[in-house]
N, C-alpha and C positions, 0 to 999 in steps of 0.2 A: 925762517924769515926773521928779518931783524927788524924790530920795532921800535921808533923812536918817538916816548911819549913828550920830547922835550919841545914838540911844535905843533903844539896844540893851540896856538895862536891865529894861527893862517886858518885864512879864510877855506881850505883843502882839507885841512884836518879837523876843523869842526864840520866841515859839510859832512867828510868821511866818517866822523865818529856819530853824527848826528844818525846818516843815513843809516851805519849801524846797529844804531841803537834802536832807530825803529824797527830796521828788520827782524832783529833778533827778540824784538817784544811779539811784533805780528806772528812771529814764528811760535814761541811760546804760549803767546794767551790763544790762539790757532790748535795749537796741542792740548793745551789744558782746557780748554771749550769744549773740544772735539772727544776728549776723555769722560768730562766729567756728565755731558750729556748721554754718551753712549755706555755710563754705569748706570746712570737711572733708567735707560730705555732697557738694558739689561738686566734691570734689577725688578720692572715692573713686569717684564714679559715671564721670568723665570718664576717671578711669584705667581703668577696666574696658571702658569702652567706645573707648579707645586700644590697649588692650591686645588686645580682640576684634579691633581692624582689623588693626592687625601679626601677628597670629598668623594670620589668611586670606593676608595678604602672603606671611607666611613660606610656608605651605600651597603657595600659586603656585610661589615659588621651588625650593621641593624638588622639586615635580612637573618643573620646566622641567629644572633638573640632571638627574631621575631619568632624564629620557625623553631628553637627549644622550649620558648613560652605557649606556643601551640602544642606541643607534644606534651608538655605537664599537665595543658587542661586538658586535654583529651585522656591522658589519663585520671584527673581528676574526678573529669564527667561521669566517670565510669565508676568509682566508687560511692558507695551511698555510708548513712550512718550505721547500717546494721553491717556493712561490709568492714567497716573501720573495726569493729572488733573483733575478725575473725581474720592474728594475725598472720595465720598459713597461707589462706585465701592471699592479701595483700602481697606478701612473699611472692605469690607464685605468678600476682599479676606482674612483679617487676621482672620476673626471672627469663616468664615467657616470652616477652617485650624486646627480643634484641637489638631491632631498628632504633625504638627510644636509649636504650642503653648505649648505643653508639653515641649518641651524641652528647654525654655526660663520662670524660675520662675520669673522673673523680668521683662517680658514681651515683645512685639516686636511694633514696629514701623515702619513706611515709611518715608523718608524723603526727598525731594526737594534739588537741588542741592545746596542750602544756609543753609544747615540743619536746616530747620523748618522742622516742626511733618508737615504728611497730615493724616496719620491712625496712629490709635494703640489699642494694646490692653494691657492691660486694658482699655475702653472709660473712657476719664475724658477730661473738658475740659480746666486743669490746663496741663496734658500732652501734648494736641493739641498746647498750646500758648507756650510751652519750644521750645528751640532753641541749638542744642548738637553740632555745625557746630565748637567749642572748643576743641571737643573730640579728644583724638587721634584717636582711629578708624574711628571715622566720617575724619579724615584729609587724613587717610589712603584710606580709601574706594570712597572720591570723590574728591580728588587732586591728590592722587597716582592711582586711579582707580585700586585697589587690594582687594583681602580678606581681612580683617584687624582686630586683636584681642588685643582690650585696655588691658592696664593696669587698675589695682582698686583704683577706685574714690569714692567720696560720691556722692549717687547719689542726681541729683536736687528734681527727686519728691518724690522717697524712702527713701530720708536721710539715706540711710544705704551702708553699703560697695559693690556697684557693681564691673561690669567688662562687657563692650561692644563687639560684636562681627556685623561688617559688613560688605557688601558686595556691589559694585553697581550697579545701573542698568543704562540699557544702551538702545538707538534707536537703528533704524535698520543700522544708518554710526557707531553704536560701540561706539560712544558719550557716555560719563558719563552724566545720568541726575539728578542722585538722587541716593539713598541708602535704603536698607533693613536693618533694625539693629535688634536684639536681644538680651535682656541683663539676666546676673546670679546674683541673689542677693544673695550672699557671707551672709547674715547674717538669710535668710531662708534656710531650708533644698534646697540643687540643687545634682546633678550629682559628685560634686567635694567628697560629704559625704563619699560616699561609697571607698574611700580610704582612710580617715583621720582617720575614724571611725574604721575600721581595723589593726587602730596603737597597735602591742602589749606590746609599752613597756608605759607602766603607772605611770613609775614614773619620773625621770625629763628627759627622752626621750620625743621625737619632731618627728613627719610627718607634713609637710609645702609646700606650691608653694613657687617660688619667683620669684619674676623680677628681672632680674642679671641686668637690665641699671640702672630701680631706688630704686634696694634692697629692693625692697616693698616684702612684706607678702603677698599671695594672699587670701592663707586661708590656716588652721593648725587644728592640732591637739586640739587645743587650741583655741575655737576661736573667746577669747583675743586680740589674735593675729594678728588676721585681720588686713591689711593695717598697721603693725608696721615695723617702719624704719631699716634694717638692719643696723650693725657697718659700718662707713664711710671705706673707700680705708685706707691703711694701718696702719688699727686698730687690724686686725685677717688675719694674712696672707693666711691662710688655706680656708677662709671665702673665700681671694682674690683670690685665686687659681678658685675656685669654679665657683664666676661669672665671669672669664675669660674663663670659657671655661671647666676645666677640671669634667671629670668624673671617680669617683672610691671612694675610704672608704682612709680614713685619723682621726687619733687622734686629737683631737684641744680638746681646750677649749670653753664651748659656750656664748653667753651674759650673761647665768645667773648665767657663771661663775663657771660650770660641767663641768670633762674630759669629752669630747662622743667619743665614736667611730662612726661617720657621713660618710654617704655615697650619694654620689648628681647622679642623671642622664638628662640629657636635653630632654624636649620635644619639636621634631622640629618643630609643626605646630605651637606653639605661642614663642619657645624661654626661656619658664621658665623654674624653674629649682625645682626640686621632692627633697628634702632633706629629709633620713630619721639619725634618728642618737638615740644610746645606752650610757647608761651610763658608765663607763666603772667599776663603781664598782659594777652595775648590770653582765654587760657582763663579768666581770674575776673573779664576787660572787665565783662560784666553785675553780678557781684558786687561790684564796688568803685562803678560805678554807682548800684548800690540803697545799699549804705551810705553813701558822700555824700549821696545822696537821706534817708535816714535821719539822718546827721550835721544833716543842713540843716534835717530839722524837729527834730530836736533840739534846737538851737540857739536856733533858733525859737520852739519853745515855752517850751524853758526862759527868753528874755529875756522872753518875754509871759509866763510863770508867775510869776515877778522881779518886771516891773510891776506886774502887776495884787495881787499879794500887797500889799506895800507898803501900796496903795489903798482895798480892801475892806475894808469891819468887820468885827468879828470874830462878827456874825453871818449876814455872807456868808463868811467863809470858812470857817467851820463847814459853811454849808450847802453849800459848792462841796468839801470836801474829803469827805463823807459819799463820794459817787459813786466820789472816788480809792480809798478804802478797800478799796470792794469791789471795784470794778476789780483792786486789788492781790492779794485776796483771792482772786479768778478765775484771775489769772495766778499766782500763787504754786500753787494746787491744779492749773493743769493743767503746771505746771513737774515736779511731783512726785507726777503718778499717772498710770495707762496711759489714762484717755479722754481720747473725741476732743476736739478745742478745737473751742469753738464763741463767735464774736463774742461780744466784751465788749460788753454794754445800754449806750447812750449813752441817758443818763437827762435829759441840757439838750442846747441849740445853744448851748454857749458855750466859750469855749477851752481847758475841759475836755472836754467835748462831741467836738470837732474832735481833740485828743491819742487820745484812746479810738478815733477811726475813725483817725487813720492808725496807731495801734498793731492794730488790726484788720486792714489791707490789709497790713503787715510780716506779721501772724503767718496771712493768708490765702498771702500766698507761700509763706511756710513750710511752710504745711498742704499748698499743692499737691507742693511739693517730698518731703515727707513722702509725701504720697498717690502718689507716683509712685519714690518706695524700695521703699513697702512693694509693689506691685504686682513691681516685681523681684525680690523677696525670696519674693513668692510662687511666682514661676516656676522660679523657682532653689530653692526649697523651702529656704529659706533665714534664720533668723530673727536679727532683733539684740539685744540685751540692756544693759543696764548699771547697776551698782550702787555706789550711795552709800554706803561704809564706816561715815563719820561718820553720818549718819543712819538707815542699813540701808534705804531706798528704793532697790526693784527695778522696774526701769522695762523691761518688754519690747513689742517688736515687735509686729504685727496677726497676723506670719507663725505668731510663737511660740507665743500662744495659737490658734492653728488646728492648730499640731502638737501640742499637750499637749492641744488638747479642750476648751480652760477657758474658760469665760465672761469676761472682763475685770471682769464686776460682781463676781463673787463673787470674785478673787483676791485674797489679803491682801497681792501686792507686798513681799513680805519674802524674803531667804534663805532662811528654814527652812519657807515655804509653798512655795517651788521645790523642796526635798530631798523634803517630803511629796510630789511630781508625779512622782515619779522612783519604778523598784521599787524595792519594800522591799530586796529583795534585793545591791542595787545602789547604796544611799543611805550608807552608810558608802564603799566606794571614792570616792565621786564627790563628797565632803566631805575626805576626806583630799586625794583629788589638789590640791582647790583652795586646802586651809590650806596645804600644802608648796607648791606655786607661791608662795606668797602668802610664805612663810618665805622661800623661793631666790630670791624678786624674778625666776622665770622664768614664762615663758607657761605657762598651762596647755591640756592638751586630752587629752579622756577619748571615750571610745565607752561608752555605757551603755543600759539599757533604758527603756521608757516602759510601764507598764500602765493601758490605758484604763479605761474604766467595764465595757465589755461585757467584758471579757477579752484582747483583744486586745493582743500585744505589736507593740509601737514601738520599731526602733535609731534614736539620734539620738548626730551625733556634736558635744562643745563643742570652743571654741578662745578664750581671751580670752586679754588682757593689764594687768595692771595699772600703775596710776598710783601712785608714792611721790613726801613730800614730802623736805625739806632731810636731816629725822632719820632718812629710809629708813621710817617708818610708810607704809603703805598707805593712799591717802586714795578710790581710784575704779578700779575696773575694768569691761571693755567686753569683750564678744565678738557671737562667734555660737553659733548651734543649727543644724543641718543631718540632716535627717529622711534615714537613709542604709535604709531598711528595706530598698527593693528590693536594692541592691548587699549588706548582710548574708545576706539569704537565700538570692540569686545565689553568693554563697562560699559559703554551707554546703554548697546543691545540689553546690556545682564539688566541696566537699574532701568529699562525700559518693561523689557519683559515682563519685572518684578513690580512695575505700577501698573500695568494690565492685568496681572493676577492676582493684586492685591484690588484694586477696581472688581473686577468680579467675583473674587470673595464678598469682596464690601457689599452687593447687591442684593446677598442671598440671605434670604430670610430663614438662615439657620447658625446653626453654632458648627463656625470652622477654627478649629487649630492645631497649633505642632505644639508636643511636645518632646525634651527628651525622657528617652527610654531609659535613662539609667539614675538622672539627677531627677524624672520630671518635672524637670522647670520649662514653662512655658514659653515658647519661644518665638511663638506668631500666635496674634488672637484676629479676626475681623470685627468692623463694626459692630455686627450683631450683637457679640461677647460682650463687646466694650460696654453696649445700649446696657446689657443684662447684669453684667455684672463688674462692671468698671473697669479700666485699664491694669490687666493684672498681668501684662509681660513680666517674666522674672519671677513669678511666683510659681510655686510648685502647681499642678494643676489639681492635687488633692485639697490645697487652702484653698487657691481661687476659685473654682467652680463647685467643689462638693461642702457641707457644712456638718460638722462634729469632726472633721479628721483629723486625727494625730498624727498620720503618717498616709503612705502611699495606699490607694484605696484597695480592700480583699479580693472587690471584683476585677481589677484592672487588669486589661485585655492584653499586655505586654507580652505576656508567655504564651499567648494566643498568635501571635504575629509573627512570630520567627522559629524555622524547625531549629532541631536542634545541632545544625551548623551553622547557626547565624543568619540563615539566608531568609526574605520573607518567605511567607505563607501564601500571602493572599489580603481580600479583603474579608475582614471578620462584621459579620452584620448579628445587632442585637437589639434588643428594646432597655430601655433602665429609667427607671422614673427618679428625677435629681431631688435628693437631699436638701439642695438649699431656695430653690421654688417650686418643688413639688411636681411638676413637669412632668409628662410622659417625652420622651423622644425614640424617634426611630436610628439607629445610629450606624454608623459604618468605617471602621477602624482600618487603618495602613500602615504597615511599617516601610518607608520610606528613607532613601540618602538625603542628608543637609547639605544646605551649603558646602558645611567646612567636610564632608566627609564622614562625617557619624551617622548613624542610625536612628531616626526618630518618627513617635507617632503622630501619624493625620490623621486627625478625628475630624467628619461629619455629621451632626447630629440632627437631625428636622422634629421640630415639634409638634408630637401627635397627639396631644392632650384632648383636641376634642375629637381625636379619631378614635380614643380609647374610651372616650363615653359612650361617642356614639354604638362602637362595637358592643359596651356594656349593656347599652340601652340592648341595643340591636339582638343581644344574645339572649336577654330577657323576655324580649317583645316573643323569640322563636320559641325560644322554649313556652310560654304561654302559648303559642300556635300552633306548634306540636302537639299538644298536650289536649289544645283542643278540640284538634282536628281527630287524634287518636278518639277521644272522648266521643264524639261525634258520630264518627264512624263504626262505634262498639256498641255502642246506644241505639243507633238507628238499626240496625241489623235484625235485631228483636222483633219491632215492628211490623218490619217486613217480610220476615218468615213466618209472624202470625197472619199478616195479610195472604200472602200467598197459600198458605196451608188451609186458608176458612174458603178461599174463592177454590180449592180445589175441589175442598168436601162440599162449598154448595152445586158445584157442576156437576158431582157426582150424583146429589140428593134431586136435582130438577132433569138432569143430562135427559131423560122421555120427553121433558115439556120444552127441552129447545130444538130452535131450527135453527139452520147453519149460521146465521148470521151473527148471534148470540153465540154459539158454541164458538166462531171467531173474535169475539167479543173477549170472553171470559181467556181464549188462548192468550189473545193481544197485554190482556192486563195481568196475566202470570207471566210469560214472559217479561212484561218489565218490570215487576218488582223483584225476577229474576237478576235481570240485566242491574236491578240499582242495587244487589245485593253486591253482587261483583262489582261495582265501581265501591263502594264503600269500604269489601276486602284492600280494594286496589288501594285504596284511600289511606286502610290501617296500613297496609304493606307501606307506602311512602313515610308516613309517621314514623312507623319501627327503625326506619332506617337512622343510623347512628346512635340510635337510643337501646337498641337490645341488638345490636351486633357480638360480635369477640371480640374482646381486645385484638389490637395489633401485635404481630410479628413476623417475623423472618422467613417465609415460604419459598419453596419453589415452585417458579411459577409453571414450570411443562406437568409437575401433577397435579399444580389444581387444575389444569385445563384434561386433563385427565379427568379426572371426577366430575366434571362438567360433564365431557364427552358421555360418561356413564350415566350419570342422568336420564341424558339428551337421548340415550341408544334407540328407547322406542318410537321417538319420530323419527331418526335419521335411518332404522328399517324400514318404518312403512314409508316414509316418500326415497327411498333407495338414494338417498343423501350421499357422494362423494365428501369425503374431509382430508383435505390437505392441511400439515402442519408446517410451516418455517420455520425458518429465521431461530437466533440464541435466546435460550430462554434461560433469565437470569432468578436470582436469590432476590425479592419483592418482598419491601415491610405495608404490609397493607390489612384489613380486618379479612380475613381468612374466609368467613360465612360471605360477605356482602360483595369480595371479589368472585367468589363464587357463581352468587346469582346475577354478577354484573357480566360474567360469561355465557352464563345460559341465556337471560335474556338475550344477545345479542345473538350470538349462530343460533338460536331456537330461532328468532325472529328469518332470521336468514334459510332457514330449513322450510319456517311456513310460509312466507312470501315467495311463493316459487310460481315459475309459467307453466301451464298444467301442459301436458305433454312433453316437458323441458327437464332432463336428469337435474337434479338441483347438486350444483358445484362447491363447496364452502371450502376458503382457503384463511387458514388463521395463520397468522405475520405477525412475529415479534422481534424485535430489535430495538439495539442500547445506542443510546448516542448523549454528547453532551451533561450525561448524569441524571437523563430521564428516559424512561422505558416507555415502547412504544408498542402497544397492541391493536393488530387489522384485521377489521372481518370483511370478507370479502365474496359475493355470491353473485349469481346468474340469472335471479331472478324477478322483479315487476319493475322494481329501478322506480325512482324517485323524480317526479318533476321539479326541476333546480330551484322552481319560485316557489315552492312549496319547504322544503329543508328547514327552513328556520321556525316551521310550525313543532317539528318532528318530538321534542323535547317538552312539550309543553304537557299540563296536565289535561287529559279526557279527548287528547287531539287525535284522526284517524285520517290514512289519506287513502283509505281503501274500503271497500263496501262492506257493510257487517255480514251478508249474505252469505259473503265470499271467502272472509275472512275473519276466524272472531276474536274478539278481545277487545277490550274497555279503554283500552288508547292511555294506559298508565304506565306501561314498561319500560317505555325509552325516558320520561320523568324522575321514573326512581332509577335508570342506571344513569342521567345525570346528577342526580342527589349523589351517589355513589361517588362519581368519579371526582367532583367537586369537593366533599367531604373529605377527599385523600391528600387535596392541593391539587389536582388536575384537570385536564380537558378533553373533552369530548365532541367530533364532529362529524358527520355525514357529505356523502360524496356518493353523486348520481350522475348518468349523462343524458337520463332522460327515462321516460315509462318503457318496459322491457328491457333494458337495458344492464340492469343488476345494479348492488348498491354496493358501497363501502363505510364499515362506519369505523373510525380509529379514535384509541385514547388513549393520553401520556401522560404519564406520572412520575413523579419524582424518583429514581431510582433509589438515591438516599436521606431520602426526607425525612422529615419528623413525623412523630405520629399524629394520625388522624386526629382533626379534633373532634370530641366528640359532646 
């Protein structure tokens, strides 16, 4: 087609060139709009999902570290300091060990607290003469007394790229004596493979460790790379970012001098850092693709838009430019309001026609792309936003009106219809925060409220950033909305929880708090604490609470509360009188989770100071009562065996000159100086008890009931006695003499209380439950009236006629002194006179000893 730029005057050829010219702009900033949004959507979505894969990576790696620093202390545990010098024994512990050895291709060692070798494996005795006491981990594990995981060195006897891992061991005062090491050699297959090796991008993409202190290389994808020196400190800022700390996807440049798309995540147990990173002419291949494809019809049409202009009259191009119009007008409205696009109408088949459909399949991509953000955004509960300064056009996400509730029809897409979405309450803050961002030229981000139609409150938290131009004006800012409702409420419930059980801590009139088990720094105290001894959160709990301590206290209960896999114990109950006010308390210790995950001690302590006087008193006052009652009863006996013996010889010296009346006389009055000889016996017998028993120990209890039984043999033949034995009879720490006679009395009693004409039955039941042992005597015979029981126990009590039955009503007295005296109890059970009795008593299975 021939072009004639010499008629550029007529009013035809500036319409023509005019028209042109805007097409061919609309066409262009169309393409490059549509480009440059769909690399940043492609750049944001591609880093998150780099970023999710490094961060499972990392996940693996800590787990791999965690579970070799578990296997060294478990070996550690197991070595003591008398083991440390015996270095065959060591040898043989590593030898025999193949599962730990597996996990150390570079081998394990023992080391002496100078870091010389005592074992290793592999045996060589070029390894045994090496000395690693240089090492970091070795500095760590027996100067820092920690786990401890080097960085990559060459090593002494592999000459190839390792990495140490140790731990130390320790005596029974917790002393560092020496060390367990285990090392990976970085340049044979190890554990670290199975990530590197998984790298999908093969071309000048990277999966690597690093040490962010000495930018070393741990091991890579590449592994070249091994131990190669990262860029120095402000060589790659991005690099810097990185070993400071941050984690996420960032564009940079890399040493080899490749855009990547690089994503880092930290692994907490050793500190390195997981880089994995894409090319970016890999990662935006299809993007640069579609824009060529795009450039190309661009080009395209614009030189057929060029021809065919020229050609046309100007009442075809009137009538071919009608369709651009609105076409522009379509795209211009869904450029700057929240609905969906929907195909541009191709109103001819002509090379307008043709522009309209492939500008249709560009912004069908789009929409997919779109369609497949927002669906993320849903999941993630997660909304995007963005606003046009210059024209105040608010353009949000499918996500954001699903968390506000709003119709997309009805929203007026402005600023101040977004403030009205927001509570009242809350619409001032959340305008301020965003003008002062917008002043400081810093990010903004608020936590605010949302109130729905029904009443319902919404936490949603923002975050954007704004866009200035050359003059620092504000021209476009972008964020997100993120619906945080459940984690708001989740805090409230926690800091609610936490002022209700800080409230009834507050009330109790004792000493409550946490500490840790490892720093003992106190880390909850209650008021009580505070009243006693002033606000001492943060102090170790051997300053705050105890006085002379230099360190962590000798009695501290810590080793007490956890077996030894870490796991609790239980609750530890003790008595301790404090150092710094003299206090007695009763106390009760827990090893409990924190907050954050760690392990720390709850102490309970209640103050018994004047329970332990009184007990003092109290124990004095018996023993004086004892003492006297013995006295009493030894004394008096005398007496009454002189009385009794004079009134016999004088019954004998007048026995002619009485008549019956007197001879019943003289009976009545020996009989009871009889009868008060025997309560007096009875009397000493109760005194004796705990005072001239056996010490305690460790019996069994089915022969002392045996020896009972043998005792017992000659009343259980003459009343033709059945004895039934039960139930398991266990190993009993109890005084040996005094359970003895706490058996006879009881079936003795059960043997003579019988219904005469009635085989007398006795069934003896023993059973464990709970950590106390439980013995039942059980018989057939006078049975007990129910409102009488509580007398049963008492001293001189009889609920049976002396005629009938003898004894001084002192036995069931002293076999509760007995039972009592062990820490137990003792009760009776009747259903009525003839009926039979049961009398059972429980005792500590493994308690302390008697006191006595």
């Amino acid at each position: 087609m021939r072009v004639n730029f010499f008629q550029l005057r007529s009013i035809k050829s500036r319409l023509m060139v005019f028209t042109l010219a805007v097409f061919l702009i609309g066409i262009w900033s169309l393409a490059f709009y549509a480009s440059s949004m769909l690399r940043e959507d492609m750049q944001r979505l591609l880093g998150e999902q780099q970023f999710s894969k490094v961060s499972f990576a990392a996940t693996q790696i800590n787990e791999d570290l965690q579970q070799r620093l578990q296997a060294l202390e478990r070996v550690a545990s197991d070595i003591g300091s008398g083991l440390l010098d015996d270095q065959a024994a060591l040898q043989a512990v590593l030898e025999r060990n193949k599962e730990f050895q597996a996990l150390f291709n570079g081998g394990t060692r023992i080391t002496r607290l100078d870091g010389s070798v005592v074992a290793t494996v592999p045996f060589s005795a070029e390894r045994l003469s090496a000395n690693y006491a240089d090492r970091d981990y070795m500095i760590g594990a027996l100067k820092a007394g920690k786990a401890t995981i080097g960085n990559p060195v060459l090593g002494k006897i592999l000459k190839a790229p390792v990495f140490g891992m140790a731990v130390p061991i320790r005596d029974e005062k917790a002393r560092v004596i020496g060390a367990v090491v285990g090392a990976i050699n970085l340049g044979q297959p190890n554990f670290l493979d199975k990530i590197t090796e998984s790298n999908p991008n093969k071309t000048a993409g990277y999966l690597l460790l690093v040490t962010p202190q000495q930018r070393l290389i741990v091991t890579a994808s590449d592994k070249n790379r091994i131990m190669e020196q990262q860029p120095a400190p402000g060589i790659n800022p991005v690099i810097d970012s990185f070993m400071a700390g941050y984690e996420g996807s960032a564009l940079m440049t890399n040493p080899l001098g490749v855009e990547v798309l690089a994503s880092t995540k930290r692994i907490p147990v050793s500190g390195w850092l997981i880089v994995n990173s894409l090319p970016t002419e890999e990662a935006f291949a299809p993007l640069y693709a579609m824009q060529q494809r795009v450039m190309l019809v661009a080009v395209f049409l614009s030189l057929l838009a060029g021809a065919l202009t020229w050609r046309i009259t100007s009442w075809i191009l009137h009538r071919q430019l009608s369709p651009m119009i609105a076409a522009t007008d379509t795209l211009t409205t869904r450029a700057t309001s929240n609905r969906h696009w929907q195909p541009l109408p191709v109103t001819s088949q002509d090379e307008i026609g043709e522009l309209i459909a492939g500008f249709n399949r560009l912004m069908g991509t789009l929409a997919q792309r779109e369609k497949a953000l927002n669906e993320a955004q849903r999941i993630a509960k997660i909304g995007s936003w963005s606003l046009d300064l210059a024209s105040g056009r608010l353009i949000w996400s499918d996500e954001i009106f699903r968390l506000f509730e709003i119709d997309p029809q009805q929203f007026a897409a402005t600023y101040d219809a977004f403030l009205n979405a927001i509570h009242p309450d809350d619409r001032d803050a959340v305008n301020k925060a965003y003008t002062e961002s917008l002043a400081n030229r810093a990010p903004y981000e608020i936590i605010h409220r949302l109130r729905m139609g029904d009443g319902r409150i919404k936490w949603v938290q923002e975050r954007s950033v704004s866009e200035f131009d050359a003059s620092g004006k504000p021209v476009r800012s972008s964020g997100t909305v993120q619906d945080i409702t459940e984690r708001k409420l989740a805090d409230e419930f926690k800091k609610e929880s936490y002022e209700r059980l800080t409230a009834v801590f507050n009330s109790l009139d004792a000493i409550v708090y946490v500490a840790d088990m490892e720093t003992h720094e106190l880390l909850f105290v209650n008021q009580f604490v505070i009243d006693i001894f002033g606000d001492i959160v943060g102090k170790p709990c051997w300053q705050g609470i105890q006085n002379g301590q230099s360190g962590p206290c000798a009695y501290c209960t810590n080793d007490k509360l956890l077996d030894a896999d870490g796991n609790p114990t239980g609750i530890y109950h003790w008595e301790f009188q404090n150092t710094l006010n003299g206090h007695w308390y009763d106390i009760r210790d827990k090893a409990i989770k924190w907050i954050d995950g760690r392990t720390v001690r709850l102490e309970i302590a209640t103050d018994i100071t004047e329970r332990k006087e009184f007990e003092s008193e109290l124990k004095r006052s018996n023993a004086e009562l004892e003492q006297f009652s013995y006295a009493i009863s030894h004394d008096m006996r005398q007496p009454l065996r002189m009385i009794s013996g004079h009134l016999g010889l004088l019954e004998k010296s007048i026995a002619a000159h009485l008549d019956g009346d007197q001879r019943e006389s003289f009976r009545f009055a020996i009989e009871g100086a009889r009868r008060l000889d025997q309560m007096l016996v009875g009397l000493l017998d109760y005194s004796r008890v705990g005072r001239k028993g056996e010490p305690p120990a460790r019996i069994e209890s089915r022969a002392l009931l045996g020896e009972a039984l043998l005792f017992l043999q000659p009343a259980i033949e003459e009343a033709q006695a059945e004895i039934v034995i039960e139930g398991d009879w266990p190993r009993i720490f109890v005084s040996p003499d005094e359970m003895l006679r706490l058996m006879q009395n009881l079936i003795g009693n059960a043997i003579k209380f019988r219904v005469a004409g009635r085989t007398p039955k006795v069934t003896v039941t023993s059973a464990t439950g709970n950590k106390t042992w439980r013995l039942c005597i059980s018989d057939n015979g006078v049975g007990i009236i129910p409102e009488q029981i509580t007398r049963l126990f008492q001293m001189f009590q009889r609920l049976q006629g002396r005629t009938a039955y003898e004894g001084n009503g002192i036995g069931l007295a002293i076999c509760r002194k007995i039972v009592e005296r062990h820490g137990g109890k003792i009760w009776a059970e009747s259903a009525g006179e003839g009926q039979g009795s049961r009398f059972c008593v429980s005792l500590p299975q493994e308690g302390e000893a008697p006191s006595i």
